[in-house]
C-alpha positions in Angstrom: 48.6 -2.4 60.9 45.1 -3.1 60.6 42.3 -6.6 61.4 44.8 -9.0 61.9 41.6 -11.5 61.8 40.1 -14.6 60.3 42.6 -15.0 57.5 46.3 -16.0 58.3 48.6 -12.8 58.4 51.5 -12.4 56.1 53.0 -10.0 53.6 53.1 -11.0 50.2 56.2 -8.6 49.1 57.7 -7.4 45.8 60.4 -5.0 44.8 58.7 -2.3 43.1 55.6 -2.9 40.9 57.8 -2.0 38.1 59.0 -5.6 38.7 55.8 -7.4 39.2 55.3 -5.6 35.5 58.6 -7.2 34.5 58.1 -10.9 35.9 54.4 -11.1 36.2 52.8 -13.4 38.6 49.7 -15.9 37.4 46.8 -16.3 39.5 46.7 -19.1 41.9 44.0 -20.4 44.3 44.4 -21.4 47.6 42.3 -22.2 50.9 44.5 -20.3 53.0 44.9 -17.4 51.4 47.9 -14.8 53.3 47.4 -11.2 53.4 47.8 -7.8 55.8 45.0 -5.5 56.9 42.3 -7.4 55.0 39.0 -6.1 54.2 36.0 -7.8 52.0 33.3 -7.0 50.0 30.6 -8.8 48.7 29.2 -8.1 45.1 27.3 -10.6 42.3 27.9 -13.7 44.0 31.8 -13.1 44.4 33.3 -11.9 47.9 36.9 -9.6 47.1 39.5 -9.4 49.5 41.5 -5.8 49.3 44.6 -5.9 51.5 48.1 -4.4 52.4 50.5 -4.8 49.5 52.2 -3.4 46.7 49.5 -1.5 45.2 46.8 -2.9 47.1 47.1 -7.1 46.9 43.2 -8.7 45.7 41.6 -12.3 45.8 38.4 -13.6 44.9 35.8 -16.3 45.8 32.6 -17.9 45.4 32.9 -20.1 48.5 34.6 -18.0 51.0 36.6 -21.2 51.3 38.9 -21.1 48.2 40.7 -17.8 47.1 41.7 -16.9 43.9 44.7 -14.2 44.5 45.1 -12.1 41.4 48.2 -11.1 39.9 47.8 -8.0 39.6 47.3 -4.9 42.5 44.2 -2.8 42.2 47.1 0.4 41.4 49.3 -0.5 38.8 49.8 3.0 38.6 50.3 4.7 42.2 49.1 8.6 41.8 52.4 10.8 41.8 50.9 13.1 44.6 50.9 9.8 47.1 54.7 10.3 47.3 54.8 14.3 47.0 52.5 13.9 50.3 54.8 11.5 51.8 58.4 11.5 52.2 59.8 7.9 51.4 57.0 6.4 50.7 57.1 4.1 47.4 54.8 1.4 46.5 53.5 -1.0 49.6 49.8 0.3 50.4 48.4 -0.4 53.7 44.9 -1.1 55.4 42.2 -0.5 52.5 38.7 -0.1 53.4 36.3 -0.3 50.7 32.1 0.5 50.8 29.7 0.7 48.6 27.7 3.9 48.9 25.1 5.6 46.3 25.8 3.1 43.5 29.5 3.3 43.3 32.5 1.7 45.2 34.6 3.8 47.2 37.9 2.6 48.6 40.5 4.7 50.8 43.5 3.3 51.5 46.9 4.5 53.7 50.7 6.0 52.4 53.0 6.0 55.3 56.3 5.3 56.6 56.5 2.9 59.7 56.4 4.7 62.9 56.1 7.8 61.8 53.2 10.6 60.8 53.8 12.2 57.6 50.7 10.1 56.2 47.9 10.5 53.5 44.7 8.5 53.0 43.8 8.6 49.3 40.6 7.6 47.3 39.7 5.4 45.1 36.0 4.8 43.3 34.6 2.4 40.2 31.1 1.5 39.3 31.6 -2.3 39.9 33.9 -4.8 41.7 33.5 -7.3 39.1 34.6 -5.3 36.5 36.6 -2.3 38.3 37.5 1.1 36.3 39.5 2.1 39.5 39.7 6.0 39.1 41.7 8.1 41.5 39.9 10.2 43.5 42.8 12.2 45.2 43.5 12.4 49.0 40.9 12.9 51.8 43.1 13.8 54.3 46.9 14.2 55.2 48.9 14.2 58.5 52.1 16.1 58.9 54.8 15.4 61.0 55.2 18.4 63.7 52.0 19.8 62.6 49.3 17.1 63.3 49.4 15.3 66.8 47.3 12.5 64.7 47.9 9.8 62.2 46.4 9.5 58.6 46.4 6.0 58.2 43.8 2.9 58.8 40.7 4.6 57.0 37.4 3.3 57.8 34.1 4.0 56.5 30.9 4.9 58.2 27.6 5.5 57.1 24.8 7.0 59.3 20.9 6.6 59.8 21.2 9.7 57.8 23.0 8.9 54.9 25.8 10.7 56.0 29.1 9.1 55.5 32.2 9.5 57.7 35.7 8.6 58.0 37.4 7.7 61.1 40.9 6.9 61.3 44.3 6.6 63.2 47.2 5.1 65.0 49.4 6.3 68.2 49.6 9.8 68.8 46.6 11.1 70.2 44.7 8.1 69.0 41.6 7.5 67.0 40.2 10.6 64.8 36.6 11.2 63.2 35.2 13.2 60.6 32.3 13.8 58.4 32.7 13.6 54.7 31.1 15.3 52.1 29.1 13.5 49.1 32.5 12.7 47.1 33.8 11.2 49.9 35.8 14.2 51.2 36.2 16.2 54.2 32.9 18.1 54.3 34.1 22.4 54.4 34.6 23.3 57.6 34.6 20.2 59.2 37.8 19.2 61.3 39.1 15.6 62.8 38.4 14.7 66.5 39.9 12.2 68.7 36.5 10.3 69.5 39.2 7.5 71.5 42.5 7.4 73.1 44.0 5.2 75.7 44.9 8.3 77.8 45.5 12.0 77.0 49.5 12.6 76.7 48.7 16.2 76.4 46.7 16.5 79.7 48.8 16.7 82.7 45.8 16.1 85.6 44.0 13.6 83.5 48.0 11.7 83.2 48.3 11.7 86.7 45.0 10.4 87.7 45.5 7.4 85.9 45.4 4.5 89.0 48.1 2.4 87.1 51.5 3.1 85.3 50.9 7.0 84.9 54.7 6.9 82.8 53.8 4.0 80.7 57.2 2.9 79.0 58.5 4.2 75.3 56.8 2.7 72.2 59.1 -0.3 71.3 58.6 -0.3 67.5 59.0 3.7 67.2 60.9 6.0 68.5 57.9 8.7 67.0 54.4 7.4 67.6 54.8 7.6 71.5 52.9 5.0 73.7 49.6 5.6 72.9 49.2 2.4 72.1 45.8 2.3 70.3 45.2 2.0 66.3 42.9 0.4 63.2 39.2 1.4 64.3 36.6 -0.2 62.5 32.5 1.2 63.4 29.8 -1.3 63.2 26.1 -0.5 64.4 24.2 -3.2 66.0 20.8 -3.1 67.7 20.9 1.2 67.6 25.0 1.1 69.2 27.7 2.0 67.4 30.6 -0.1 68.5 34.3 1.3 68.0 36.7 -1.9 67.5 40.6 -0.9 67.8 43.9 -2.8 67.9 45.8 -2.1 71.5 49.3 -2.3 72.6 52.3 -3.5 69.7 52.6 -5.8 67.1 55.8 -7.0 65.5 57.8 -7.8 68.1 57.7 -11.6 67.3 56.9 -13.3 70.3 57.1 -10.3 72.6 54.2 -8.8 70.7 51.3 -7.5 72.4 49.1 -6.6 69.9 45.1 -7.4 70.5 41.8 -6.3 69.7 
């Protein structure tokens, strides 16, 4: 459930991608192109949209304007350990984030279950966008459902004055996680996530009762897991020597009861 901004927001939803295989779909191009949790990318004149979709869903375009949506996902094969990680997950990927770093294309995307924490954030990586040789790169980190008070999913990039990348990630729980990555992309040894955001500490007693307004805020109403710590999809952008830190708050897909902002 990730930037629900500048493109209009809809699923575009398949069985399995055994069917897709089965009854492909041509390529079509459109000016208002629909996707979920988009993210773009920019390489030899062409701007690629990866988004939330059976496999990862992708579109193209010169123009920013017209989009070419391509039939097929970026994984037409999804790696077997995705669903050893995850109980019931399947096929529909969520919230890619994609970066080019030391010559090669590195893109992490989110297994999961709604509402819950048993999650992984795998890795992808090619040489080009143009011409991808998508090769999987394996998981860079996994939640667990009474073991982790975190969530693996909505993976974003971040590299440093130093070169150094990092990931930071998260939904619910105790909100938005950090960590620094080594030069394939994965945790760096010894390193450990950290909650660099939350909207309030569930597992702090004085900090919950100091807050001036609604100390017992009410239970999540799209899970009855993730609690109501209502905070998800960071993305870090520096600007001027900052770092800014841009989540989603409160709850989506409640149709017009939603509440969901950035």
């Amino acid at each position: 459930m990730k930037r629900f901004l500048f493109i209009t927001v809809v699923l575009i939803v398949s069985t399995t991608l055994q069917a897709q295989s089965h009854h492909p779909r041509a390529a079509f191009t459109t000016d208002t192109p629909m996707v979920h949790d988009p993210v773009m990318a920019y390489e030899d004149s062409t701007y690629h949209i990866f988004a939330t979709g059976m496999g990862i869903q992708q579109m193209t375009s010169k123009d920013r304007k017209n989009w070419t949506v391509l039939p097929d996902p970026v994984m037409t094969v999804i790696p077997k350990w995705t669903r050893d990680s995850v109980s019931g997950f399947r096929y529909h990927v969520w919230a890619p984030d994609v970066i080019k770093w030391h010559n090669r294309w590195w893109l992490a995307y989110s297994c999961s279950t709604f509402g819950k924490n048993g999650s992984t954030i795998g890795l992808l990586s090619s040489p080009s966008l143009s011409f991808p040789l998508w090769e999987d790169e394996g998981c860079i980190v996994t939640s667990r459902e009474g073991r982790d008070n975190w969530n693996a999913i909505d993976p974003n990039f971040v590299i440093d004055d130093k070169d150094q990348p990092w990931l930071v990630w998260g939904s619910f729980w105790d909100g938005i996680q950090i960590v620094r990555l080594d030069t394939t992309m994965h945790i760096a040894a010894g390193e450990k996530p950290r909650t660099i955001a939350r909207r309030y500490n569930l597992n702090d007693p004085d900090a919950k009762a100091a807050l001036p307004v609604n100390p017992n805020p009410p239970k999540n109403p799209t899970s009855d897991f993730a609690g109501p710590n209502a905070i998800e999809a960071p993305f870090i952008l520096k600007h001027h020597g900052w770092y800014y830190l841009f989540v989603s708050w409160d709850y989506c897909c409640q149709g017009s009861k939603s509440t969901y902002r950035w």
